[in-house]
BAZA-814062 format. One line per 8 residues: for each residue x, y, z of N, C-alpha, C. Coordinates in nm, 3 decimals. Layout:
% residues N
X/Y/Z/X/Y/Z/X/Y/Z  ...
This chain:
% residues 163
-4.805/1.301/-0.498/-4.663/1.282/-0.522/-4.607/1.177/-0.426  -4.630/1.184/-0.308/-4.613/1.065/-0.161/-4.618/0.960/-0.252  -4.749/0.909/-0.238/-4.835/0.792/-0.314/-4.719/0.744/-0.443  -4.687/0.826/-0.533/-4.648/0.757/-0.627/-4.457/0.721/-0.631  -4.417/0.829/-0.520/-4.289/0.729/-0.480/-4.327/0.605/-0.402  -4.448/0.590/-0.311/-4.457/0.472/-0.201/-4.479/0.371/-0.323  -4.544/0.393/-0.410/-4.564/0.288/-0.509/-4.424/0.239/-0.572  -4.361/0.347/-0.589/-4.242/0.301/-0.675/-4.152/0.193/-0.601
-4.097/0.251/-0.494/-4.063/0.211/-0.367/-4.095/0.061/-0.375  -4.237/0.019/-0.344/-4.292/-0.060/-0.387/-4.290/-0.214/-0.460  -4.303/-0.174/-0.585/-4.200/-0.187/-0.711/-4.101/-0.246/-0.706  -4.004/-0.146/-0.698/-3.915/-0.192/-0.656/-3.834/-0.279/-0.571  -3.872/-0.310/-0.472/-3.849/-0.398/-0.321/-3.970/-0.579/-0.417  -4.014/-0.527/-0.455/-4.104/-0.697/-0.507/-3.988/-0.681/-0.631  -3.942/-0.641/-0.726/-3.829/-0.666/-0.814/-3.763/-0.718/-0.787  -3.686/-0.671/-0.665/-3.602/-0.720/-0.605/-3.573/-0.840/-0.492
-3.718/-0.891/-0.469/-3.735/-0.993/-0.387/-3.770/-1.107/-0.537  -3.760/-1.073/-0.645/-3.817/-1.206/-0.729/-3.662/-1.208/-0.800  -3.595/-1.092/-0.788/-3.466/-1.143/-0.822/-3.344/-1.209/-0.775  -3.421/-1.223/-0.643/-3.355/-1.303/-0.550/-3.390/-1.452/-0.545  -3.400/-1.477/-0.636/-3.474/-1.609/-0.668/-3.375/-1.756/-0.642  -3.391/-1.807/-0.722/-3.285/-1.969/-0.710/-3.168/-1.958/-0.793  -3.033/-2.001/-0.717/-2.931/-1.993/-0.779/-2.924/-2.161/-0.765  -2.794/-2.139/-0.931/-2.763/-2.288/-0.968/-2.621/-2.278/-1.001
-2.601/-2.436/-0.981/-2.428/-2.444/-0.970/-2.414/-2.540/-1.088  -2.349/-2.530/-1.186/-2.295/-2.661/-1.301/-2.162/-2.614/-1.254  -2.096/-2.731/-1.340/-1.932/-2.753/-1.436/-1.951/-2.781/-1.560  -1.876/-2.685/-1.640/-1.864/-2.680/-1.763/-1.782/-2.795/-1.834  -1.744/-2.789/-1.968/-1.684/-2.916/-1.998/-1.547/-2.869/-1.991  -1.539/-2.770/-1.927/-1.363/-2.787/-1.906/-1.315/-2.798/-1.783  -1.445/-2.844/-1.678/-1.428/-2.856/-1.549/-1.420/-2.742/-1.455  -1.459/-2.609/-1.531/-1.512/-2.489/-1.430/-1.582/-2.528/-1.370
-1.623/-2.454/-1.247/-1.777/-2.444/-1.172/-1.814/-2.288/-1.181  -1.930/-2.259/-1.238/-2.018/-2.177/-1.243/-2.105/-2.157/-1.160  -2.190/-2.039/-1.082/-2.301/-2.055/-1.030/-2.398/-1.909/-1.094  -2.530/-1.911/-1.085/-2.601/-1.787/-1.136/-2.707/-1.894/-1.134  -2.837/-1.760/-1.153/-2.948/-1.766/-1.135/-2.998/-1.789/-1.290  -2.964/-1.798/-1.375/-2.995/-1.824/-1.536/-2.874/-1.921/-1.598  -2.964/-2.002/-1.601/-2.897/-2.170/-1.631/-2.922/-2.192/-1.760  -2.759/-2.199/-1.799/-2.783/-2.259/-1.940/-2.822/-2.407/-1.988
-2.916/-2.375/-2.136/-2.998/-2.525/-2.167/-2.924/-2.599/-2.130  -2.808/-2.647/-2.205/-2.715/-2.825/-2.232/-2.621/-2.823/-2.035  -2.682/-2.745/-1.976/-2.641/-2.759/-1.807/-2.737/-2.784/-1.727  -2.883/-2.813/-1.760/-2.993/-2.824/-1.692/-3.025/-2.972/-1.682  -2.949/-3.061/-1.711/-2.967/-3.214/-1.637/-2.852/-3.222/-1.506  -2.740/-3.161/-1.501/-2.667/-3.149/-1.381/-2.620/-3.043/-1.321  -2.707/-2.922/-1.379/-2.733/-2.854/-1.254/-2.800/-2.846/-1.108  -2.723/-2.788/-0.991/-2.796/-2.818/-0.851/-2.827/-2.719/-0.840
-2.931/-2.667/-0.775/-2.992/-2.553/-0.667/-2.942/-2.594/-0.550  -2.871/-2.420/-0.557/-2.785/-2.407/-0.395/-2.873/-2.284/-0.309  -2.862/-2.341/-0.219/-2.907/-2.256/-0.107/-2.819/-2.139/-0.057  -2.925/-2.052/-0.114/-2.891/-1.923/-0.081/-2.895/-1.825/0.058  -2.939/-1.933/0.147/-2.977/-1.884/0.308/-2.877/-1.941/0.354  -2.790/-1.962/0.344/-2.692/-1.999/0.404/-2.730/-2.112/0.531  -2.612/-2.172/0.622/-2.649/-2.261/0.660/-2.708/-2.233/0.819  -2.748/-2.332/0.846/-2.840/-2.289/1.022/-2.733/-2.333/1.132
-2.714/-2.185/1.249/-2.629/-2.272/1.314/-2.709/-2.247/1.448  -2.687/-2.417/1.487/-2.777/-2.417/1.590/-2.686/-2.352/1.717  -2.759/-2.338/1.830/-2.686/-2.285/1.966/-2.607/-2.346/2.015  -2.592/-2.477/1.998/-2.484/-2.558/2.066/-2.352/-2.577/1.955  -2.326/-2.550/1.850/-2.246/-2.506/1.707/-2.222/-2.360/1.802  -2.312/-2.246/1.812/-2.239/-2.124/1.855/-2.160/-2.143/1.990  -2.218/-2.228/2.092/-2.145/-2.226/2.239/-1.981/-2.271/2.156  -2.009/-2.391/2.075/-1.878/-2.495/2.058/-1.752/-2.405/2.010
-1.843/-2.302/1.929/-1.750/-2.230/1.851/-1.666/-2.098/1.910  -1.767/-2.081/2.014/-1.720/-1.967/2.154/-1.601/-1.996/2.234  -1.606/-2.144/2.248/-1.515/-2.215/2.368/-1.426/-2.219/2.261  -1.424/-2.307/2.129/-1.257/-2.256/2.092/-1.247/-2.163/2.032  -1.314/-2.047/2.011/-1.248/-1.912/2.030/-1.181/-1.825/2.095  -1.217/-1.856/2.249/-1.199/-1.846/2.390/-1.052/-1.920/2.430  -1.062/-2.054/2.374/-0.923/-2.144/2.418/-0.822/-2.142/2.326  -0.862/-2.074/2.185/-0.735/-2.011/2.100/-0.672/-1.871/2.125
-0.792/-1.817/2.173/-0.758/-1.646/2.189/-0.619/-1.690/2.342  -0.646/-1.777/2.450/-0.592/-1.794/2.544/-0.421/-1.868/2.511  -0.464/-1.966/2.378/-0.327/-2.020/2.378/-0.227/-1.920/2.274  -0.295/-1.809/2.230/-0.168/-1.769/2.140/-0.161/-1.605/2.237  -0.254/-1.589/2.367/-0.165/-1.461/2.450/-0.054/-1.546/2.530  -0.076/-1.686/2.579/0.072/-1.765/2.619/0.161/-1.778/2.557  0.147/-1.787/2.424/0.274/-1.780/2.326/0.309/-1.655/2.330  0.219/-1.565/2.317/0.288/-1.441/2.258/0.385/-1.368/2.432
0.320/-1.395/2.542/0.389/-1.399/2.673/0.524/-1.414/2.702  0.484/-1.627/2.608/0.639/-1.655/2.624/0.741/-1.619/2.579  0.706/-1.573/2.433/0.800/-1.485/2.352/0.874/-1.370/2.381  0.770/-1.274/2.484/0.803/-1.172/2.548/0.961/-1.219/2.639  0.850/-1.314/2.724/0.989/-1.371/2.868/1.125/-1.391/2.742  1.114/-1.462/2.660/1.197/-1.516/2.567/1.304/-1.389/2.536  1.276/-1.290/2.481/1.353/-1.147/2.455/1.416/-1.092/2.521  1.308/-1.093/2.729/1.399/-1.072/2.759/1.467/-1.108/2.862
1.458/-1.208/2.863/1.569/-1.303/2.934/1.704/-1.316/2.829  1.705/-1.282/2.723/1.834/-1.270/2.641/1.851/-1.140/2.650  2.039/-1.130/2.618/2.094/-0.986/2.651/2.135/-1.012/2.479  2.101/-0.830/2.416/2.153/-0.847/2.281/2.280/-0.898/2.293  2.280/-0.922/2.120/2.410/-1.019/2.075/2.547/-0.864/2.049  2.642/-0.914/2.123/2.710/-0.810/2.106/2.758/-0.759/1.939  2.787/-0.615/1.975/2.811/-0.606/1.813/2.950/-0.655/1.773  2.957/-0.679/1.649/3.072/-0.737/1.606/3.182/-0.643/1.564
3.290/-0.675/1.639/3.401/-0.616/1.677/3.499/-0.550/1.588  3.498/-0.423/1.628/3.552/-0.305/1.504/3.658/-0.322/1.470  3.743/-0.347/1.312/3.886/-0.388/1.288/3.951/-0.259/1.364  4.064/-0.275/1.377/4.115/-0.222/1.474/4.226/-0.053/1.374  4.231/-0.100/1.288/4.301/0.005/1.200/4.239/0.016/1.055  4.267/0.105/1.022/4.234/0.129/0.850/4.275/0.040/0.768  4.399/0.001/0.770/4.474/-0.062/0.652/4.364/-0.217/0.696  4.343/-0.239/0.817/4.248/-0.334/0.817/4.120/-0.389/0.736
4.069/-0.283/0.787/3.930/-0.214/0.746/3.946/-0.223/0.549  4.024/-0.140/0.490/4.068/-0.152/0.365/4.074/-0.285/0.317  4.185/-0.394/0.385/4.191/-0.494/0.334/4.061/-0.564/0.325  3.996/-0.585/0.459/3.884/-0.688/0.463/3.769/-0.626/0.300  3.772/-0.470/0.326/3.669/-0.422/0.184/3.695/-0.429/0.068  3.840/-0.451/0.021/3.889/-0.481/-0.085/3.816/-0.653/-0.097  3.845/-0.738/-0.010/3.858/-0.842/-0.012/3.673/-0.893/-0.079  3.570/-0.795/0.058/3.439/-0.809/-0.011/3.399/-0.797/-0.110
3.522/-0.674/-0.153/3.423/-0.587/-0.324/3.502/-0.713/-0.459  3.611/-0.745/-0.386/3.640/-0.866/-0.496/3.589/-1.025/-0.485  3.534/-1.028/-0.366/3.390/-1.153/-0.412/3.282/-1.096/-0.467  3.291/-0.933/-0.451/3.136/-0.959/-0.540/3.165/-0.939/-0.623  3.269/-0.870/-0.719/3.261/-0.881/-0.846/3.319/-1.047/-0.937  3.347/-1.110/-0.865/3.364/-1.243/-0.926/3.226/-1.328/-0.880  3.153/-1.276/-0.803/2.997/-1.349/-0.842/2.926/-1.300/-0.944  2.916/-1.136/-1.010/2.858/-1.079/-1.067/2.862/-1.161/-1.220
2.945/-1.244/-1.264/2.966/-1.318/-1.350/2.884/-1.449/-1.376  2.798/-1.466/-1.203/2.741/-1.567/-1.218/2.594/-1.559/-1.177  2.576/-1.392/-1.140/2.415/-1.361/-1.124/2.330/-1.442/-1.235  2.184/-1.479/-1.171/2.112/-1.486/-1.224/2.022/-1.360/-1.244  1.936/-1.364/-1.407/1.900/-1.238/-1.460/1.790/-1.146/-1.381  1.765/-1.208/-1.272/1.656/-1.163/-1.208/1.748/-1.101/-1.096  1.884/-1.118/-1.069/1.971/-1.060/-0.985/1.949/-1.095/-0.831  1.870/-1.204/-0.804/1.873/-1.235/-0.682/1.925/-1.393/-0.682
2.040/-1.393/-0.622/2.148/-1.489/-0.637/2.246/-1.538/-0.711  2.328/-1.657/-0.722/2.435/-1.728/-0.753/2.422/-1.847/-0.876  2.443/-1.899/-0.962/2.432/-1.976/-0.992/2.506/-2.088/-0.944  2.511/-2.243/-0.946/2.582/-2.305/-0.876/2.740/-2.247/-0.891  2.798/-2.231/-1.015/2.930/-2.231/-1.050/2.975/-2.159/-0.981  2.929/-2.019/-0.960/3.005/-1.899/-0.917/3.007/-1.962/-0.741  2.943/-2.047/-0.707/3.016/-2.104/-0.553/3.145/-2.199/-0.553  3.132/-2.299/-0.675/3.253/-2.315/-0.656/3.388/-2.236/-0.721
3.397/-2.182/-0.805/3.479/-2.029/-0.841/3.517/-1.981/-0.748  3.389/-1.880/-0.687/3.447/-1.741/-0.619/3.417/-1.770/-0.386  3.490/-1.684/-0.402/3.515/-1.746/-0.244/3.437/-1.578/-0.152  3.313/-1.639/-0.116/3.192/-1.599/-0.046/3.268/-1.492/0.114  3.271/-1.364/0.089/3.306/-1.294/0.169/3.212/-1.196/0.249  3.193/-1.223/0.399/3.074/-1.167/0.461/3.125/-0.930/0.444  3.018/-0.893/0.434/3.046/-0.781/0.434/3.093/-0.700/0.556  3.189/-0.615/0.558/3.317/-0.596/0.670/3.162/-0.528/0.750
3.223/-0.512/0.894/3.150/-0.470/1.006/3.229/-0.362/1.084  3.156/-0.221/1.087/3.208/-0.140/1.153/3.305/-0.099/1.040  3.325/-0.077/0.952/3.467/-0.024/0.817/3.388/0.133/0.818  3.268/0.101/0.757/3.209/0.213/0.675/3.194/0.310/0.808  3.265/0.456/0.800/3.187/0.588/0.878/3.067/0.597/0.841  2.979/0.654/0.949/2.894/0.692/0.958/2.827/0.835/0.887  2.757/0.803/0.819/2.721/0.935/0.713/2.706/1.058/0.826  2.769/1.183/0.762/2.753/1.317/0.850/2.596/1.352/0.804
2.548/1.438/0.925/2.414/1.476/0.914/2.394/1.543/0.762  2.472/1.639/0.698/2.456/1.706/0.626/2.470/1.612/0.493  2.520/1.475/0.505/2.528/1.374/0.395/2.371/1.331/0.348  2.281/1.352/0.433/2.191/1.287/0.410/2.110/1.369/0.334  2.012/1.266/0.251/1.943/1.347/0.162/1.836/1.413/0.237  1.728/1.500/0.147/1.647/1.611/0.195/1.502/1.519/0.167  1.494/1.521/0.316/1.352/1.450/0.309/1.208/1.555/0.335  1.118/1.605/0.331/0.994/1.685/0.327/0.959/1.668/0.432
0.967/1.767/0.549/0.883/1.712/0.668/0.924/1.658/0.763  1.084/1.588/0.740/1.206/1.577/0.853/1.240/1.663/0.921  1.275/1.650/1.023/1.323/1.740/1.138/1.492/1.741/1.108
Protein backbone atom coordinates (compact mmCIF):
# COMPACT_ATOMS: atom_id res chain seq x y z
CA UNK A 1 0.00 0.00 0.00
CA UNK A 2 3.28 2.51 0.94
CA UNK A 3 4.73 1.63 -2.50
CA UNK A 4 1.73 2.44 -4.43
CA UNK A 5 0.97 5.94 -2.92
CA UNK A 6 5.04 6.63 -3.26
CA UNK A 7 4.37 5.80 -6.85
CA UNK A 8 1.45 7.91 -7.19
CA UNK A 9 3.06 10.69 -5.42
CA UNK A 10 5.46 10.11 -7.98
CA UNK A 11 3.33 10.59 -10.85
CA UNK A 12 2.22 13.10 -9.93
CA UNK A 13 5.19 15.61 -9.05
CA UNK A 14 6.71 14.49 -12.96
CA UNK A 15 2.96 15.72 -14.20
CA UNK A 16 3.46 18.44 -12.73
CA UNK A 17 7.01 19.32 -13.52
CA UNK A 18 6.11 18.75 -17.50
CA UNK A 19 3.29 21.05 -16.93
CA UNK A 20 5.35 23.53 -16.04
CA UNK A 21 6.65 23.75 -19.27
CA UNK A 22 7.10 26.96 -21.74
CA UNK A 23 4.85 29.79 -21.63
CA UNK A 24 4.07 32.11 -24.65
CA UNK A 25 3.02 35.62 -25.09
CA UNK A 26 1.08 36.86 -28.57
CA UNK A 27 -1.35 39.91 -29.38
CA UNK A 28 -4.34 39.18 -30.87
CA UNK A 29 -5.78 41.17 -33.76
CA UNK A 30 -7.48 43.42 -31.54
CA UNK A 31 -4.33 44.23 -29.81
CA UNK A 32 -4.83 42.06 -26.56
CA UNK A 33 -1.85 40.38 -25.08
CA UNK A 34 -2.34 36.88 -24.13
CA UNK A 35 0.04 34.56 -22.43
CA UNK A 36 -0.39 30.46 -21.83
CA UNK A 37 1.37 27.51 -22.40
CA UNK A 38 -0.88 26.29 -25.57
CA UNK A 39 -0.38 28.55 -28.49
CA UNK A 40 -2.70 29.06 -30.94
CA UNK A 41 -1.84 27.98 -34.81
CA UNK A 42 -2.34 31.60 -36.80
CA UNK A 43 -0.11 33.08 -33.36
CA UNK A 44 2.88 30.85 -33.79
CA UNK A 45 5.01 33.16 -36.17
CA UNK A 46 4.88 36.01 -33.38
CA UNK A 47 4.67 34.36 -30.56
CA UNK A 48 7.63 34.80 -27.76
CA UNK A 49 8.66 32.40 -25.04
CA UNK A 50 8.74 34.14 -21.75
CA UNK A 51 10.65 33.20 -19.02
CA UNK A 52 9.13 31.74 -16.42
CA UNK A 53 12.10 31.94 -13.74
CA UNK A 54 11.80 35.12 -13.34
CA UNK A 55 14.61 37.50 -13.43
CA UNK A 56 18.27 37.11 -11.62
CA UNK A 57 19.09 39.57 -9.12
CA UNK A 58 22.49 39.86 -8.65
CA UNK A 59 23.98 41.01 -5.01
CA UNK A 60 24.92 44.31 -5.89
CA UNK A 61 20.90 44.99 -7.40
CA UNK A 62 20.04 43.56 -3.66
CA UNK A 63 22.69 45.92 -1.65
CA UNK A 64 21.32 48.94 -4.23
CA UNK A 65 17.91 48.08 -3.43
CA UNK A 66 18.58 47.87 0.54
CA UNK A 67 20.17 51.39 0.60
CA UNK A 68 17.08 52.94 -1.00
CA UNK A 69 14.94 51.12 1.09
CA UNK A 70 16.85 52.21 4.05
CA UNK A 71 17.01 56.04 2.67
CA UNK A 72 13.16 56.02 1.91
CA UNK A 73 12.13 54.26 5.08
CA UNK A 74 14.43 57.36 6.71
CA UNK A 75 12.96 60.19 4.54
CA UNK A 76 9.24 59.57 5.10
CA UNK A 77 9.88 58.94 9.37
CA UNK A 78 11.26 62.87 8.80
CA UNK A 79 8.22 63.78 7.17
CA UNK A 80 6.03 62.00 9.18
CA UNK A 81 8.16 63.80 12.46
CA UNK A 82 7.73 66.98 10.81
CA UNK A 83 4.16 66.69 10.56
CA UNK A 84 3.99 65.70 14.12
CA UNK A 85 6.18 69.13 15.20
CA UNK A 86 3.69 70.70 12.59
CA UNK A 87 0.29 69.82 14.82
CA UNK A 88 1.78 70.69 17.48
CA UNK A 89 3.21 73.72 17.33
CA UNK A 90 -0.39 74.91 16.18
CA UNK A 91 -3.09 75.65 18.83
CA UNK A 92 -6.64 74.40 17.49
CA UNK A 93 -8.61 76.78 15.43
CA UNK A 94 -11.00 78.28 17.76
CA UNK A 95 -14.57 77.27 17.50
CA UNK A 96 -16.76 79.47 15.72
CA UNK A 97 -18.60 81.76 17.75
CA UNK A 98 -22.12 80.97 19.15
CA UNK A 99 -24.99 83.51 17.82
CA UNK A 100 -25.73 85.08 20.72
CA UNK A 101 -29.72 84.70 20.92
CA UNK A 102 -32.39 82.54 19.36
CA UNK A 103 -34.12 84.91 17.17
CA UNK A 104 -30.45 84.87 15.83
CA UNK A 105 -29.83 81.47 15.57
CA UNK A 106 -33.51 81.21 13.77
CA UNK A 107 -32.73 83.84 11.36
CA UNK A 108 -29.25 82.65 10.18
CA UNK A 109 -31.32 78.78 9.79
CA UNK A 110 -34.08 80.11 8.04
CA UNK A 111 -31.65 81.86 5.88
CA UNK A 112 -29.57 78.27 5.24
CA UNK A 113 -32.74 76.15 4.73
CA UNK A 114 -33.73 78.83 2.04
CA UNK A 115 -30.43 78.45 0.01
CA UNK A 116 -30.89 75.04 0.02
CA UNK A 117 -34.06 74.81 -1.18
CA UNK A 118 -33.41 77.23 -4.10
CA UNK A 119 -30.35 74.99 -5.07
CA UNK A 120 -32.48 71.87 -4.92
CA UNK A 121 -33.86 73.15 -8.28
CA UNK A 122 -30.53 72.92 -9.67
CA UNK A 123 -29.14 69.48 -8.24
CA UNK A 124 -27.61 67.34 -10.44
CA UNK A 125 -29.31 63.70 -10.66
CA UNK A 126 -26.63 62.04 -8.96
CA UNK A 127 -27.27 64.74 -6.08
CA UNK A 128 -23.80 65.66 -5.53
CA UNK A 129 -23.72 69.31 -6.49
CA UNK A 130 -24.90 72.52 -8.37
CA UNK A 131 -25.34 73.06 -11.75
CA UNK A 132 -23.74 76.26 -13.03
CA UNK A 133 -27.16 78.25 -12.93
CA UNK A 134 -28.25 77.58 -9.51
CA UNK A 135 -24.79 79.72 -8.54
CA UNK A 136 -25.75 82.43 -10.24
CA UNK A 137 -29.63 82.33 -8.95
CA UNK A 138 -29.31 81.26 -5.47
CA UNK A 139 -27.05 82.90 -2.88
CA UNK A 140 -24.67 80.08 -1.18
CA UNK A 141 -25.26 80.11 2.68
CA UNK A 142 -22.62 78.39 5.04
CA UNK A 143 -24.53 76.17 7.58
CA UNK A 144 -25.23 78.13 11.04
CA UNK A 145 -22.62 77.08 13.83
CA UNK A 146 -23.51 76.33 17.29
CA UNK A 147 -27.79 76.93 16.44
CA UNK A 148 -28.55 73.23 16.66
CA UNK A 149 -28.83 71.75 20.66
CA UNK A 150 -27.22 69.06 21.32
CA UNK A 151 -29.18 65.74 21.08
CA UNK A 152 -30.25 64.48 24.80
CA UNK A 153 -28.77 61.09 25.66
CA UNK A 154 -32.11 59.48 25.50
CA UNK A 155 -32.47 61.07 21.73
CA UNK A 156 -30.15 58.78 20.50
CA UNK A 157 -30.83 55.75 18.77
CA UNK A 158 -30.31 52.11 20.27
CA UNK A 159 -27.16 50.81 19.25
CA UNK A 160 -26.27 46.76 20.31
CA UNK A 161 -23.45 46.67 22.54
CA UNK A 162 -23.23 50.52 23.47
CA UNK A 163 -22.68 51.46 26.78
Amino acid sequence: MLNKIAVLFLLCSMSLAAGAGEVFKWVDENGKIHYGDVLPDKYKQQAKKVDSAGPDVTDLQRMEAEARNAKEKKRAEALQKSREEKTEAQPDPAPAPAPQATNECEEQMSRYLASLACFDKFRNANARGAKPEGVEECQQVPQPQGCLPKPDSSDRPYLPGAP
